[in-house]
Steps between C-alpha positions, in 0.01 A plus 500: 500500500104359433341673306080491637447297191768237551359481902148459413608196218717380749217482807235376249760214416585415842111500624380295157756240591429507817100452408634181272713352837184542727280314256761199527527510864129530569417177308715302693479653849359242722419690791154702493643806693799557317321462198253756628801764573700385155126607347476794672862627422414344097248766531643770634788499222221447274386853613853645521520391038175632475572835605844565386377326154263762504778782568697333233234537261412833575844623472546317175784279651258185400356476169248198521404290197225604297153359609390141398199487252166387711433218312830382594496598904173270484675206299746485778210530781336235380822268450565580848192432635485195333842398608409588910229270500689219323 
């Protein structure tokens, strides 16, 4: 039997891959309304990770990786930035 542990992982595994197939489908869906529903659906299992991320990480189930130094959270910004407007 699941432990609540091994069903949260499990959930937050299913939703993140689902988050990484809705990213692929979006950028090729041709049709503005379905993209609009795929979108709205992206975001609603976007909300789903947040919150049981957050339960994770409360209950200790999720141990996230320590913080990135500022200078390089910045670096990266400004790569990206650069990069967008390329």
């Amino acid at each position: 039997m699941f432990q609540d542990k091994e069903m949260v992982n499990d959930y937050l595994a299913g939703l993140n891959a689902s988050l990484t197939g809705y990213a692929h489908i979006i950028a090729q869906t041709n049709d503005s309304e379905l993209r609009q529903t795929l979108i709205q659906l992206r975001n609603q299992d976007e909300s789903r990770q947040r919150t049981l991320y957050n339960y994770a990480l409360q209950k200790g189930y999720y141990k996230p990786a320590a913080p990135a130094a500022e200078e390089v959270v910045q670096q990266l910004r400004t790569q990206l930035m650069s990069e967008q407007q390329n």
